[in-house]
C-alpha positions in Angstrom: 22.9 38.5 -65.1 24.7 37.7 -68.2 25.0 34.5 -70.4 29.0 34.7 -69.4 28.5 34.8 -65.9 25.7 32.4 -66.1 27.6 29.9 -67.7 31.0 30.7 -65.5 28.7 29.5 -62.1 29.0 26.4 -64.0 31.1 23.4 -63.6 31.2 19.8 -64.8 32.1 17.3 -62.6 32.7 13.7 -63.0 32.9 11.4 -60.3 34.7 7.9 -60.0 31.9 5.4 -59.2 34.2 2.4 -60.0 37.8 1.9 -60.4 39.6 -1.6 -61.0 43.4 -2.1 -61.6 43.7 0.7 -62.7 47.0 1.5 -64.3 47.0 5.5 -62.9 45.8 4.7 -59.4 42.0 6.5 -59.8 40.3 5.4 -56.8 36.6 5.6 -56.7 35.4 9.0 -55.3 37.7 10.8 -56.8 37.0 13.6 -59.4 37.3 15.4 -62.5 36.3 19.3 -62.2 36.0 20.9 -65.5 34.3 24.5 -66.4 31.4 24.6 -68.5 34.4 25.6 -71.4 35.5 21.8 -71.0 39.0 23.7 -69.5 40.0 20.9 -66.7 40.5 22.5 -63.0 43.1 20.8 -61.7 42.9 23.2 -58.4 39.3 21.3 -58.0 40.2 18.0 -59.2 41.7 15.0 -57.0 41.8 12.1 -59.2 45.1 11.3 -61.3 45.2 12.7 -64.9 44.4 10.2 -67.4 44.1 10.7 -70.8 42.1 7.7 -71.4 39.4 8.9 -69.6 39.5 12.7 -70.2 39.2 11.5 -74.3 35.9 9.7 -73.1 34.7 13.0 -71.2 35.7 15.3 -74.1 33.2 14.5 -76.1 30.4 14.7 -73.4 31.9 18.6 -72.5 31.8 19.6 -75.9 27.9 19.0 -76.0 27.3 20.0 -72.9 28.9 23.9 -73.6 26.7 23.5 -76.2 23.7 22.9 -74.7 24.3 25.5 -72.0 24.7 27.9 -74.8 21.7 27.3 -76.1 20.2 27.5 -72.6 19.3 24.1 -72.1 20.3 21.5 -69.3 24.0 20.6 -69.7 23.9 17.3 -69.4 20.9 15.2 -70.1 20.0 11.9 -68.1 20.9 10.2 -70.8 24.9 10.1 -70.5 25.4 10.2 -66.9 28.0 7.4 -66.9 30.9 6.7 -69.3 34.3 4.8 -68.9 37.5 4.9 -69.6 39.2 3.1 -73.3 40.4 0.7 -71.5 38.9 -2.9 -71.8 39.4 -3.7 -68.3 41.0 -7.1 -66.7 38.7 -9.1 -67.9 38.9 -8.4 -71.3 43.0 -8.6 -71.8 43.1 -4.9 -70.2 44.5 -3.7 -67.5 41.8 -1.9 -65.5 38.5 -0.3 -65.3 37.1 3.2 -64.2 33.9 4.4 -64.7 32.4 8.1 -63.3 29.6 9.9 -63.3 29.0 12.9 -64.6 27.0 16.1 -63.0 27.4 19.9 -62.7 27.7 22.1 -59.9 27.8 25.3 -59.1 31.0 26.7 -58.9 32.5 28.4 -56.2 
């Protein structure tokens, strides 16, 4: 098997663990479904587009292609979680999401 088709079973996910007030109705359980190319699939995804928290994913898909390039575990245990720019309610915001991110095979 090829790198390419290696990489193209591939896909990043990233779940909603926590949602509060948020301003584009993300509910928790909902995802994000990107390819190991950081291209999002909207046919896979079911949370709202947001571009708060797709910035704070970008970064994480960027070294994640890397690493699978380079053969190595996409993502590391170290940055499972990340959240959106928004402060959150608490903090003068207006809401709050946070996911988790994983990979899966694709199908």
């Amino acid at each position: 098997m090829t790198e390419a088709n290696k990489k193209s079973e591939i896909e990043i996910v990233a779940k909603v663990e926590h949602a509060r007030h948020c301003a584009n109705f993300i509910k928790e359980n909902e995802t994000f479904v990107f390819d190991i190319d950081g291209k999002l699939l909207p046919e896979k995804s079911t949370a709202n587009l947001c571009l708060g928290m797709l910035a704070r994913i970008q970064p994480a898909l960027m070294i994640a292609k890397e690493r699978a390039a380079s053969g190595l575990d996409p993502l590391p245990v170290t940055i499972p979680y990340l959240d959106c720019f928004d402060t959150g309610i608490d903090f003068g915001g207006m809401g709050k999401v946070t996911v988790k991110l994983f990979t899966q095979k694709a199908n």
